[in-house]
C-alpha positions in Angstrom: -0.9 -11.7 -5.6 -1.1 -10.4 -9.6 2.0 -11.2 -11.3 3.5 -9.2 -14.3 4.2 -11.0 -17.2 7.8 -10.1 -18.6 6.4 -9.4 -22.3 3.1 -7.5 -21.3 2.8 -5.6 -18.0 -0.2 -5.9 -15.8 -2.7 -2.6 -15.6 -4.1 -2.3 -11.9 -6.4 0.2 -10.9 -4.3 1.3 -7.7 -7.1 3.6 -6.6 -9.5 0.3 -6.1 -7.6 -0.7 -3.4 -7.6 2.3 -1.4 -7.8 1.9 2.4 -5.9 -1.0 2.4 -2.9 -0.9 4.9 -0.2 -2.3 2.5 -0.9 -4.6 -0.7 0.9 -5.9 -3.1 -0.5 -5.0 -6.9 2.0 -6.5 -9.4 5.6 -8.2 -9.6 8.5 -9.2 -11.4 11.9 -10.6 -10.6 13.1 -7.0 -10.5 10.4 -5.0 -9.3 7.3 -4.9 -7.3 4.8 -2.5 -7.0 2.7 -1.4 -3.9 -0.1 0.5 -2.1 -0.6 1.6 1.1 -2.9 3.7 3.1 -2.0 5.4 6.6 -4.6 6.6 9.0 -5.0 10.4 10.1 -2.1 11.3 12.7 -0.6 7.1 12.0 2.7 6.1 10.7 3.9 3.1 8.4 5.3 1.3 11.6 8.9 1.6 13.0 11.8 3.3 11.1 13.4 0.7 8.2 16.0 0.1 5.4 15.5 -1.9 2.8 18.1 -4.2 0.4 16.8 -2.3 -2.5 15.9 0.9 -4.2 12.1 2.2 -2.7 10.2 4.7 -5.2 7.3 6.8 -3.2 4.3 8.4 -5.1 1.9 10.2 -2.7 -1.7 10.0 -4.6 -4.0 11.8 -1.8 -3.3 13.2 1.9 -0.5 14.5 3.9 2.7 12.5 4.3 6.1 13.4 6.9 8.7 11.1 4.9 12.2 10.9 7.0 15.0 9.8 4.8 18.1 9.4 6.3 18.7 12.3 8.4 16.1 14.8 6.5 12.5 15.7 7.4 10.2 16.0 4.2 6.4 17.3 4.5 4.7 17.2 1.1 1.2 16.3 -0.5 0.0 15.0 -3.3 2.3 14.5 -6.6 5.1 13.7 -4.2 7.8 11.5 -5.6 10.9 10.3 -3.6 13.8 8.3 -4.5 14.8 5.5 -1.4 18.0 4.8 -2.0 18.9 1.0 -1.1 20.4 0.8 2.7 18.9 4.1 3.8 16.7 4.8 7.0 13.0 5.7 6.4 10.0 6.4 8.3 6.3 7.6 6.7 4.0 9.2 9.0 0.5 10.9 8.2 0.1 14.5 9.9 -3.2 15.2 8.5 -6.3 14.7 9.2 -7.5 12.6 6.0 -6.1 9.3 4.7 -2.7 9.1 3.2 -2.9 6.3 0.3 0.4 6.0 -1.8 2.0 4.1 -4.4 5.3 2.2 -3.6 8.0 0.4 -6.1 10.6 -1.9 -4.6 13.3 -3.1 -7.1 14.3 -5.1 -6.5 11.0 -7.0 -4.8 11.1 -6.6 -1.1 7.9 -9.0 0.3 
């Protein structure tokens, strides 16, 4: 997995690794960022909380993202704040490919 220096960030072309479930791109010890790509009418597996803070950026498709108790549909240039300890669950309605950037912090896998 790339590692980010702490003086000079690692670039990664996120879109290269389109169609990949879930992949790791870069890391620190405070952060790590992600992709992952859902299938038409799939979901990012069972509903889960996480120790830390999750950042969402929808890049291309449809995405149903439950936070806590709310329901949000939205598209591309989606962004949604995780907060640490709260219930989530991604699903893709649509019929192409949901691909999406992901930030722990701090690193969750």
């Amino acid at each position: 997995m790339p590692r980010a220096s702490r003086g000079a960030p690692e670039v990664v072309d996120a879109l290269a690794h389109r169609g990949q479930f879930f992949r790791v791109l870069q890391q620190t010890e405070r952060s790590q960022t992600a992709v992952m790509t859902i299938a038409p009418g799939e979901d990012g597996g069972p509903p889960e909380e996480h120790a830390g803070d999750q950042i969402v950026y929808i890049v291309e498709g449809e995405v149903v993202l439950t936070i806590g108790a709310q329901e949000h549909r939205a598209g591309p240039g989606t962004l949604a704040l995780i907060p640490a300890g709260t219930r989530h669950h991604v699903r893709n309605p649509g019929r192409a490919p949901l691909f999406f950037v992901t930030v722990y912090a701090p690193p969750e896998y």
